[in-house]
SERO-4910 file (N, C-alpha, C, O; in steps of 0.05 Angstrom, whole numbers):
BEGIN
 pado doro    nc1    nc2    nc3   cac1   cac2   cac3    cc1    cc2    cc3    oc1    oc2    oc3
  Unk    A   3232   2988   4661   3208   2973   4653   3184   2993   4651   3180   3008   4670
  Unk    A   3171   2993   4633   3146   3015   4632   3126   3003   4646   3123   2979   4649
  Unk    A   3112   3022   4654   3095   3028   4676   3065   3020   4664   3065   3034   4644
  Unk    A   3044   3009   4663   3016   3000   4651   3002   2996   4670   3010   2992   4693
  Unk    A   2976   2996   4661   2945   2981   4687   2954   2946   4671   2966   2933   4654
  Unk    A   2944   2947   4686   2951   2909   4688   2931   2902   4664   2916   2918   4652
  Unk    A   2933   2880   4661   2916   2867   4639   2893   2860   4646   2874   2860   4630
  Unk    A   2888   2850   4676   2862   2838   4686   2848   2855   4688   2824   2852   4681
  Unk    A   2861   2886   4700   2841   2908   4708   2830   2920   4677   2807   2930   4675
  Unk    A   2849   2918   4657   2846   2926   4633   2817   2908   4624   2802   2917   4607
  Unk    A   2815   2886   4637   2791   2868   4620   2772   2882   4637   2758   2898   4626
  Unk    A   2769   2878   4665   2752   2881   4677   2744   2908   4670   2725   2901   4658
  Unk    A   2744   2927   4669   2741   2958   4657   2728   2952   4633   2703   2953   4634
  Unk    A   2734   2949   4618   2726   2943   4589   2705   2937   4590   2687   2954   4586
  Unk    A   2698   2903   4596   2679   2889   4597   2654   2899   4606   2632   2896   4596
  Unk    A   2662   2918   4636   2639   2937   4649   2626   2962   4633   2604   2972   4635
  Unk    A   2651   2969   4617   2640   2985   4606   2625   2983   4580   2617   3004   4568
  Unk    A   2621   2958   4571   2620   2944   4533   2589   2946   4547   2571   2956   4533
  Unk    A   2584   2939   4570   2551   2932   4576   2540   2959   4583   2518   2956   4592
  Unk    A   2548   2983   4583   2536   3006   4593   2514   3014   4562   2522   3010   4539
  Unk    A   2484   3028   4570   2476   3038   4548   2482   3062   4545   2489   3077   4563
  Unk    A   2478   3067   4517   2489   3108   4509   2516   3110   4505   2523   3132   4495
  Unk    A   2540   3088   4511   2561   3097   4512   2573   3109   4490   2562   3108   4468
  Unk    A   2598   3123   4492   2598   3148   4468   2623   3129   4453   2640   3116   4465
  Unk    A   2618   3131   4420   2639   3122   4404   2635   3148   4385   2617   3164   4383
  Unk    A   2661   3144   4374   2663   3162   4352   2646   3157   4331   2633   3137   4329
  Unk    A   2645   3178   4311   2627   3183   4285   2637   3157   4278   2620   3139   4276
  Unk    A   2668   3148   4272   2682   3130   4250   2673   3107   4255   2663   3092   4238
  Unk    A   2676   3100   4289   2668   3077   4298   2639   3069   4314   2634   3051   4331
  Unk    A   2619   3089   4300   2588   3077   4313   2580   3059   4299   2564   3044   4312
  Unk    A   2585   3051   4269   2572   3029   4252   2575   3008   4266   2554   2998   4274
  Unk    A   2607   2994   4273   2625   2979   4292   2616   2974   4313   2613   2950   4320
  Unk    A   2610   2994   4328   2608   2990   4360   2578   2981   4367   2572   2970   4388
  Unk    A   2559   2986   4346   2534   2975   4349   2527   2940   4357   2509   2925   4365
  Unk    A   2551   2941   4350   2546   2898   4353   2561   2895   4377   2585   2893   4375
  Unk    A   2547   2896   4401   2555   2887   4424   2582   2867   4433   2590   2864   4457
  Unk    A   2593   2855   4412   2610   2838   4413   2644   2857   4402   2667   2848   4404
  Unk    A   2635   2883   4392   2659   2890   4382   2663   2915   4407   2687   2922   4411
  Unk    A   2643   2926   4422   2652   2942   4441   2674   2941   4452   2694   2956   4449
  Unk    A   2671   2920   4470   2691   2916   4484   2725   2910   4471   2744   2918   4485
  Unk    A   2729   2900   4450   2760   2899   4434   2761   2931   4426   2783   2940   4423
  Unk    A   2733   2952   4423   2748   2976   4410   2755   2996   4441   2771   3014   4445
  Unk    A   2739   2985   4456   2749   3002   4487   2782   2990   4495   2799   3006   4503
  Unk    A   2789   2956   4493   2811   2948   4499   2823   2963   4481   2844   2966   4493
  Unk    A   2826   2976   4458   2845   2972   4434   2852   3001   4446   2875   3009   4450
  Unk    A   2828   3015   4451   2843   3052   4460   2845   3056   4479   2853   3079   4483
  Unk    A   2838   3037   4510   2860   3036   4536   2889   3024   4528   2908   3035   4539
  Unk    A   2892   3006   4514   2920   2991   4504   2943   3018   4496   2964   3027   4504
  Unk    A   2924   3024   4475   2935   3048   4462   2945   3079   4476   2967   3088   4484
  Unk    A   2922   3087   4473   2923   3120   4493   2904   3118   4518   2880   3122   4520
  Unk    A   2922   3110   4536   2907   3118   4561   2896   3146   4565   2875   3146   4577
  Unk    A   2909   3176   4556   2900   3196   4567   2868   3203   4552   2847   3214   4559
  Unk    A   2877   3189   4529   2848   3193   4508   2822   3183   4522   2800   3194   4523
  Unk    A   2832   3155   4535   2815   3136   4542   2792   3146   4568   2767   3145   4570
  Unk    A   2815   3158   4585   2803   3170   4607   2791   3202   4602   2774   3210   4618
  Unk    A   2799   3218   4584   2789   3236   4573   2758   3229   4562   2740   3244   4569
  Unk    A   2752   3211   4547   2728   3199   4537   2715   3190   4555   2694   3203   4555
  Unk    A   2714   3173   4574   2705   3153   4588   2703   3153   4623   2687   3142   4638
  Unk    A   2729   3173   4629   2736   3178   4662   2718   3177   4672   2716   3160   4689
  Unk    A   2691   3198   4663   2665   3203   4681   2649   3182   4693   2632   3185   4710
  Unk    A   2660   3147   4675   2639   3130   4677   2652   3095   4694   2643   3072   4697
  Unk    A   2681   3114   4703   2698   3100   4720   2692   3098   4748   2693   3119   4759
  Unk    A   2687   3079   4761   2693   3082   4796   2711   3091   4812   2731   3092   4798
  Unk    A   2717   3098   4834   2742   3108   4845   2758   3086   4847   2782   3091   4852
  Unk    A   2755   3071   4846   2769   3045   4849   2777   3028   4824   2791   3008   4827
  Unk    A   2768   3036   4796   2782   3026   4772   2793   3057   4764   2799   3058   4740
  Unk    A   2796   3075   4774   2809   3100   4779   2843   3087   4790   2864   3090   4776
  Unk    A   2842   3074   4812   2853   3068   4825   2883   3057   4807   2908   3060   4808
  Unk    A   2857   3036   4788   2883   3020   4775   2901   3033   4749   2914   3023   4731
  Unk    A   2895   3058   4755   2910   3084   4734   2941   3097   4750   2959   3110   4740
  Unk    A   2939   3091   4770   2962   3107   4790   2983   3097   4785   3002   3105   4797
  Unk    A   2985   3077   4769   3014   3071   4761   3024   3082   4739   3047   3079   4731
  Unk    A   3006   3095   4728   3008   3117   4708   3016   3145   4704   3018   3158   4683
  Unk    A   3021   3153   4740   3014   3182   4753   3035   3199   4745   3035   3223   4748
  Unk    A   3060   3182   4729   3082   3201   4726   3074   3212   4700   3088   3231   4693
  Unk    A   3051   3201   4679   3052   3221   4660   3035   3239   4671   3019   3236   4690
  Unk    A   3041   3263   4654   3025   3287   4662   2998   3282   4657   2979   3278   4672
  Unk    A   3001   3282   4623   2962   3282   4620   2941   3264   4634   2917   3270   4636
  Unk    A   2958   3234   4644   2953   3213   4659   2946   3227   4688   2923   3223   4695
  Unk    A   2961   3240   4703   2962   3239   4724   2935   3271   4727   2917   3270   4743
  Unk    A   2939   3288   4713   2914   3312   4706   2891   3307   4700   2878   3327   4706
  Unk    A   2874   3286   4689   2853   3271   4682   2854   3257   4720   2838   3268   4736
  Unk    A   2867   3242   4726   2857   3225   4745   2850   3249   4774   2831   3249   4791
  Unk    A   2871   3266   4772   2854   3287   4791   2835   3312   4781   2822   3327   4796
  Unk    A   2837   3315   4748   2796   3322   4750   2777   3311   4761   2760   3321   4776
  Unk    A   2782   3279   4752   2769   3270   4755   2754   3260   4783   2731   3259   4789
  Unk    A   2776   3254   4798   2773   3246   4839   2772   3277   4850   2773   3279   4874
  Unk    A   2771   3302   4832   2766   3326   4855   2728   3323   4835   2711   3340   4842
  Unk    A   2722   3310   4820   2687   3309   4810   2677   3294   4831   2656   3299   4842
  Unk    A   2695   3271   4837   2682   3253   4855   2677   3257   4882   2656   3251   4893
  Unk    A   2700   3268   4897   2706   3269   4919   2717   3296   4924   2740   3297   4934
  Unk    A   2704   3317   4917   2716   3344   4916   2726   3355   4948   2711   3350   4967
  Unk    A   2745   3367   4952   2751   3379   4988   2734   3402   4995   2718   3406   4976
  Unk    A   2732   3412   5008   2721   3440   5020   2737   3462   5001   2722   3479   4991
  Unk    A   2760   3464   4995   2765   3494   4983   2762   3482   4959   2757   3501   4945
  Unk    A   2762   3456   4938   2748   3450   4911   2722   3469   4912   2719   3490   4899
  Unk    A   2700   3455   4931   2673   3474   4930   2671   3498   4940   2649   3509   4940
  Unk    A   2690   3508   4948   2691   3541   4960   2692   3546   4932   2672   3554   4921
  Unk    A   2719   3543   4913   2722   3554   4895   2700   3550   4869   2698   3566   4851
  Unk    A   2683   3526   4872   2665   3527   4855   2647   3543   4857   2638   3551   4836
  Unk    A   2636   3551   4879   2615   3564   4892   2623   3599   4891   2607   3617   4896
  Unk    A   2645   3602   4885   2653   3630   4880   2652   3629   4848   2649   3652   4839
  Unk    A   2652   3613   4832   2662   3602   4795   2629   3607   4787   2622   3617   4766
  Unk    A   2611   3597   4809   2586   3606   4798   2577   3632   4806   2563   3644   4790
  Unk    A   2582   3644   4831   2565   3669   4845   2578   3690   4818   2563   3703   4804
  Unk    A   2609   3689   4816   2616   3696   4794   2605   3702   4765   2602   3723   4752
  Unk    A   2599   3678   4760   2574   3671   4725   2554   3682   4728   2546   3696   4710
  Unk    A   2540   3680   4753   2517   3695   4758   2521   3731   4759   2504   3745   4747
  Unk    A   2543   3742   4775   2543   3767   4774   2545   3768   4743   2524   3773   4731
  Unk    A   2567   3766   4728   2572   3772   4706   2546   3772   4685   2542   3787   4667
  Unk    A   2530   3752   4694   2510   3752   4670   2477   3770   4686   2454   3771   4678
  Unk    A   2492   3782   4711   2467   3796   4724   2477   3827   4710   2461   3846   4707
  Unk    A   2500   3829   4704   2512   3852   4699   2507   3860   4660   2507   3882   4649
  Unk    A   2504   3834   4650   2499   3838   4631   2470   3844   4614   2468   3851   4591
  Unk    A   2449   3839   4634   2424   3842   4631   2423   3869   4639   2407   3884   4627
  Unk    A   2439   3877   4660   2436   3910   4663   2442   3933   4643   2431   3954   4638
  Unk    A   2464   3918   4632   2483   3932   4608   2457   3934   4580   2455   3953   4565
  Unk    A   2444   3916   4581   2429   3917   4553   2407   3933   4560   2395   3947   4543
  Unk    A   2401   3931   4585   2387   3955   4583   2351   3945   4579   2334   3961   4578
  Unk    A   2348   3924   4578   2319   3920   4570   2307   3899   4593   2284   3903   4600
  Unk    A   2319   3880   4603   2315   3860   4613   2299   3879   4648   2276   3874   4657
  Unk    A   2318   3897   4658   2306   3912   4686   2294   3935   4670   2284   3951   4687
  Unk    A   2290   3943   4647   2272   3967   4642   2239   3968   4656   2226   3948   4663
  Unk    A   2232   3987   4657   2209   3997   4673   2188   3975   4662   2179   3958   4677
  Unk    A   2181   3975   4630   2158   3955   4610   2175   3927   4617   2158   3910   4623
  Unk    A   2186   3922   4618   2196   3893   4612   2186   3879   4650   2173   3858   4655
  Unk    A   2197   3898   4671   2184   3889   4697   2162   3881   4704   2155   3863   4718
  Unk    A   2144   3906   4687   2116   3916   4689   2105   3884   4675   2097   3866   4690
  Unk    A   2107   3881   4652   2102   3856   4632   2109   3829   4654   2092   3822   4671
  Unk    A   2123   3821   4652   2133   3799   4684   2119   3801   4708   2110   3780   4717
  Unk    A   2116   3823   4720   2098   3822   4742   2079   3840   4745   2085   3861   4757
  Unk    A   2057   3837   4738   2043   3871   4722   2032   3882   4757   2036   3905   4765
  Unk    A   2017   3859   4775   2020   3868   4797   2034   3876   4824   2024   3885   4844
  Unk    A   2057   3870   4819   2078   3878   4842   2090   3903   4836   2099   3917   4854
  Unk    A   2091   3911   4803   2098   3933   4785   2077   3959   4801   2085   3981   4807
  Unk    A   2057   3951   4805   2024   3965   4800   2035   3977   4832   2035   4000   4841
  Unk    A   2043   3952   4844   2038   3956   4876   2059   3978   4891   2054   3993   4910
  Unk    A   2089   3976   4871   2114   3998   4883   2112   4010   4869   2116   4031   4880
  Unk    A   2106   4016   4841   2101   4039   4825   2083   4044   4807   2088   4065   4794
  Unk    A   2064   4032   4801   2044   4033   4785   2027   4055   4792   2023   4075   4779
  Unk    A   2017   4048   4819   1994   4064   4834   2006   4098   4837   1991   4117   4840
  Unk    A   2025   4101   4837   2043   4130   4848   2051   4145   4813   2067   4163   4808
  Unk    A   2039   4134   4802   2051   4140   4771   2022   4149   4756   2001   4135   4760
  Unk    A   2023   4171   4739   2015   4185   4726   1994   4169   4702   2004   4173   4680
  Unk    A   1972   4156   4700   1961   4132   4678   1962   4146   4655   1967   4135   4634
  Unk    A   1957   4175   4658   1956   4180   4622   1973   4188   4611   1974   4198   4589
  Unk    A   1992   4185   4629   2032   4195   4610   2031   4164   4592   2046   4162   4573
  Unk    A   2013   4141   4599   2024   4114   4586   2007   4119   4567   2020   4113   4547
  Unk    A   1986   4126   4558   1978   4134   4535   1991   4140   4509   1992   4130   4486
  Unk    A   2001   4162   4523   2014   4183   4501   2037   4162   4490   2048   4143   4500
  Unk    A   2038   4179   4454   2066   4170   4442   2088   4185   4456   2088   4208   4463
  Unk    A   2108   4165   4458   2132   4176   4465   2150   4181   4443   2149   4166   4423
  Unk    A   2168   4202   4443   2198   4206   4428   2203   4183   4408   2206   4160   4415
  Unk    A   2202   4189   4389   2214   4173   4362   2196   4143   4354   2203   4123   4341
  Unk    A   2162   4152   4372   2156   4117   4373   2135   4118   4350   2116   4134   4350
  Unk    A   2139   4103   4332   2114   4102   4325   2080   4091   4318   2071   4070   4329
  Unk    A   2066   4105   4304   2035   4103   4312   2025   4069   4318   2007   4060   4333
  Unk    A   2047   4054   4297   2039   4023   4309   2048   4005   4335   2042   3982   4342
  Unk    A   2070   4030   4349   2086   4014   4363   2068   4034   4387   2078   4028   4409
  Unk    A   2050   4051   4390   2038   4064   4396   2010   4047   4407   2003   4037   4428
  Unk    A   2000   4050   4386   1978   4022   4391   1985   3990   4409   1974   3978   4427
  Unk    A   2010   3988   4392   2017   3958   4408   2024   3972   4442   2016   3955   4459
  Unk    A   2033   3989   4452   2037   3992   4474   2024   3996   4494   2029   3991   4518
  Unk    A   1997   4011   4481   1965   4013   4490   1952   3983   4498   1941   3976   4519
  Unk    A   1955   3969   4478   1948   3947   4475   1958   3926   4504   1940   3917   4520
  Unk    A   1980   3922   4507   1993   3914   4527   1991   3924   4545   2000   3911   4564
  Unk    A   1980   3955   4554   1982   3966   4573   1954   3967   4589   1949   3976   4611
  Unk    A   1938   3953   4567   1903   3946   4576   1898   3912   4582   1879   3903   4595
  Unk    A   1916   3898   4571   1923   3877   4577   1932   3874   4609   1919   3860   4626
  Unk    A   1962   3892   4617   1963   3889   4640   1946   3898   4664   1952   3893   4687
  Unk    A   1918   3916   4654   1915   3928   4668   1885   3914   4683   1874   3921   4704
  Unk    A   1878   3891   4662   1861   3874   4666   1874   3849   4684   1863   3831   4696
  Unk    A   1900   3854   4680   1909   3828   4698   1914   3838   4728   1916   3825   4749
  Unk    A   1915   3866   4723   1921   3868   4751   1904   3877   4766   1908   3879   4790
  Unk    A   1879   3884   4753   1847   3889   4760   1842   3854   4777   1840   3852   4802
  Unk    A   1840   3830   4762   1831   3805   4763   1849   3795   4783   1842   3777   4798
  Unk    A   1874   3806   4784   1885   3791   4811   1884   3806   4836   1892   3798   4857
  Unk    A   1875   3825   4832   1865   3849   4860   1843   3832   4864   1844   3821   4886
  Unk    A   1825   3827   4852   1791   3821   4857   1795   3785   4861   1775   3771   4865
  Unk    A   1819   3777   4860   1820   3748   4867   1831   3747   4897   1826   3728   4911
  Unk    A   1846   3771   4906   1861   3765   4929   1837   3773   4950   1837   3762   4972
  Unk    A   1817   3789   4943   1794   3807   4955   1775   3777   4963   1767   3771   4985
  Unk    A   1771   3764   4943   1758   3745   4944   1771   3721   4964   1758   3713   4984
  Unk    A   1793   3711   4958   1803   3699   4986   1804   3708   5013   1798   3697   5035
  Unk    A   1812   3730   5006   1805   3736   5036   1785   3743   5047   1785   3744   5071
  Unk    A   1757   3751   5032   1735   3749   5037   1730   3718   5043   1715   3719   5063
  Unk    A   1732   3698   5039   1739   3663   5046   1744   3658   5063   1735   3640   5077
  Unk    A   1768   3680   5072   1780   3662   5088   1770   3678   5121   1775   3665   5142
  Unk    A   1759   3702   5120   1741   3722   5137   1717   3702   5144   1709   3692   5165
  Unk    A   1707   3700   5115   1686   3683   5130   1689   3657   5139   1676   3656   5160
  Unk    A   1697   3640   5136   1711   3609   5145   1708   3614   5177   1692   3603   5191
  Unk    A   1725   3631   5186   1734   3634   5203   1710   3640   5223   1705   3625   5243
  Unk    A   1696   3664   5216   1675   3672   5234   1652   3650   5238   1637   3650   5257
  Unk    A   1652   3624   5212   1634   3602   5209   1639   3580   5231   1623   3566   5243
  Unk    A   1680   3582   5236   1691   3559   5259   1679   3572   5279   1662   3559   5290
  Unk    A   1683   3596   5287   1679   3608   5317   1648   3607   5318   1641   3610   5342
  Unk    A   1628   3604   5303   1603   3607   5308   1592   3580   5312   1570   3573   5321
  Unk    A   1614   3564   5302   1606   3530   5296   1613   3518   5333   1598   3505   5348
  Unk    A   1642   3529   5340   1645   3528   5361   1630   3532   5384   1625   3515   5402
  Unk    A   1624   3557   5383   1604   3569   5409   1579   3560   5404   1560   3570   5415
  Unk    A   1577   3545   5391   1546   3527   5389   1530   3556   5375   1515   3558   5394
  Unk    A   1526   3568   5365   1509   3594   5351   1508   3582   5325   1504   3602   5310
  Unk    A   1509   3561   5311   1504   3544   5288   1496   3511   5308   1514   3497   5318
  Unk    A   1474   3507   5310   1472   3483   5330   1476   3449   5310   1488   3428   5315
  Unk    A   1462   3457   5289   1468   3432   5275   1482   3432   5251   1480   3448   5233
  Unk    A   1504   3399   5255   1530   3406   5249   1531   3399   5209   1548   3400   5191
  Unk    A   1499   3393   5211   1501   3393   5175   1494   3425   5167   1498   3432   5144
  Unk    A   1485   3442   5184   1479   3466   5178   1509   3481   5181   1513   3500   5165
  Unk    A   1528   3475   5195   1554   3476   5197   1566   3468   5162   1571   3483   5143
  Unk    A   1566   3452   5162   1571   3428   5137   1561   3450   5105   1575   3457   5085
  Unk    A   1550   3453   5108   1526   3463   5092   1539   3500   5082   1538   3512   5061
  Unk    A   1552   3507   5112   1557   3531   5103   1579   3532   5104   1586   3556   5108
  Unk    A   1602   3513   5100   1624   3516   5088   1633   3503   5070   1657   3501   5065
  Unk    A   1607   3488   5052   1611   3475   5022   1605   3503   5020   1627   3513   5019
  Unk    A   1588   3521   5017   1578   3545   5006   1603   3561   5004   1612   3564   4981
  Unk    A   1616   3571   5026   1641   3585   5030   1665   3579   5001   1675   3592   4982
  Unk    A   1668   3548   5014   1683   3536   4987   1671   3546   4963   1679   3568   4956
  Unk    A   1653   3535   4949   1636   3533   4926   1638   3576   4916   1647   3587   4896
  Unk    A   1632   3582   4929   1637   3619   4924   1668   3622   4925   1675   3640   4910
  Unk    A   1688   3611   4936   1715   3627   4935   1727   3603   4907   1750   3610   4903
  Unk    A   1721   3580   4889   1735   3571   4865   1727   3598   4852   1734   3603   4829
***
């Protein structure tokens, strides 16, 4: 006797799924599937049909428990390979996520290895450009300013200019975020010496208190 999901579970599946929005139909059958009333006969017609298709299309939007009503199915292969993709997505073990967690550190080396390989992504300008002050702070300051002037080897006079250009660009950004950090902490120097003076009573009235740390604020925006 061949082996099937039952008919009731077959409705109940269907039916749950005829009411979901976004669900995916083919190019052939989206004209079709638009009328809410034909969903559900074209979902019965291709669980009836090809279960492995069915669950291939659709598995992701199954419960573990209309999962369930597939295990009488387990002796086919493609049947039985779909239902445990699918319950190690749901309910993955400890060495599932060991091994995923190695599948990414993996993707990640490989594509950290490949930004090295090209050669532009960790170059000296491309760091400098990304972080013009942390650049400034391990090697900027220890480095030579009028070697960046000069044309280099095979560059030329416009790519010359553009590099000048960018290199006065960064050098205003890293001027303006020096003189912003100077400025907070000049804020935050004074704040401080304003609590301890507010404290020891050496500021006696507390709108004169008030008064001189809207000012504090108002100077460090």
């Amino acid at each position: 006797m061949e082996r099937k999901v039952s008919e009731e579970a077959m409705e109940t599946i269907t039916e749950r799924l005829s009411a979901l929005d976004n669900l995916y139909f083919p190019r052939a059958l989206q004209s079709s599937a638009s009328d809410p009333s034909n969903r559900k006969s074209i979902l019965h017609d291709l669980l009836s049909r090809d279960v492995p298709v069915f669950l291939e299309r659709y598995g992701s939007q199954l419960t573990s428990d209309e999962l369930h009503e597939f295990d009488a199915l387990n002796d086919d292969y493609e049947v039985n390979w779909h239902l445990k993709h699918l319950r190690s997505k749901m309910s993955p073990t400890s060495e599932e996520l060991k091994l995923r967690s190695v599948t990414v550190k993996n993707r990640r080396r490989a594509y950290l290895n490949k930004l090295v390989c090209d050669g532009h992504y960790f170059s000296e300008d491309a760091m400098r450009e990304r972080e013009p002050y942390l650049h400034h702070e391990y090697l900027g300051r220890f480095q030579d300013l009028s070697g960046r002037s000069m044309a280099r080897p095979g560059e030329r006079w416009s790519e010359t200019l553009m590099r000048r250009c960018e290199e006065a660009r960064c050098f205003w950004t890293i001027l303006g975020m020096t003189l912003l950090l100077l400025l907070q902490l000049w804020s935050n120097t004074k704040k401080h010496l304003l609590q301890k003076k507010c404290k020891k009573g050496w500021i006696s009235s507390p709108t004169s208190c008030s008064r001189s740390f809207s000012l504090v604020k108002i100077m460090s925006i």
